[in-house]
Steps between C-alpha positions, in 0.01 A plus 500: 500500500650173642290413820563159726179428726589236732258373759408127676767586809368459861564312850554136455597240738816330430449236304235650315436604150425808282497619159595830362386671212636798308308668202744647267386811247699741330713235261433236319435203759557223249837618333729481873602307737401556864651490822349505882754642764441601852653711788519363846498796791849630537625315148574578139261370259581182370422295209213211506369357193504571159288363205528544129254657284361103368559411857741243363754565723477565848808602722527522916729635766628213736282653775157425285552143340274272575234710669459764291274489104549763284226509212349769301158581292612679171139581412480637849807690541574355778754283721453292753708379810379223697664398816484208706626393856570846591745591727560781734810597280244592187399773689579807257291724262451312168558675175481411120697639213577476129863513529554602129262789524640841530471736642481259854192572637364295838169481654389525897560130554287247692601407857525172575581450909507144620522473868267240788 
């Protein structure tokens, strides 16, 4: 079964840092690309980041170039999101996908609340 465990979220001051992690099982890691999104309170979930499966190509929404690194571990199964000068308008629960895996599974999510 396809299973997304995200974690590295917490409180951060604003212009802090984290990074996420998400450990991917239930596919094969190394054949897809993958994709971090995340859902603000009161908002749709909205596209982030997405990497390809040689991590040749990376691709961002306006709202995360420049401050936010999207890598990944293929022997790890796992994807990374690491985010710098945070602001209090990254405040959202994190997620990771594969967006070519079906059925579309997601995981809990990491919070990530940035506020002084």
């Amino acid at each position: 079964q396809v299973q997304y465990v995200e974690s590295g979220g917490g409180l951060v001051q604003p212009g802090g840092s984290l990074r996420l992690s998400c450990a991917a099982s239930g596919f094969t890691f190394s054949s897809v690309s993958m994709s971090w999104y995340r859902q603000a309170p009161g908002k749709e979930r909205e596209f982030v980041a997405l990497i390809t499966k040689n991590s040749d190509v990376t691709n961002y929404a306006g709202s995360a170039k420049g401050r936010f690194t999207i890598s990944r571990d293929n022997a790890r199964s796992t994807v990374y999101l690491q985010i710098d000068r945070l602001q209090p308008e990254d405040t959202a629960v994190y997620y990771c996908n594969a967006p070519s895996v079906r059925p579309v599974y997601w995981g809990q999510g990491t919070q990530v609340t940035v506020s002084s």
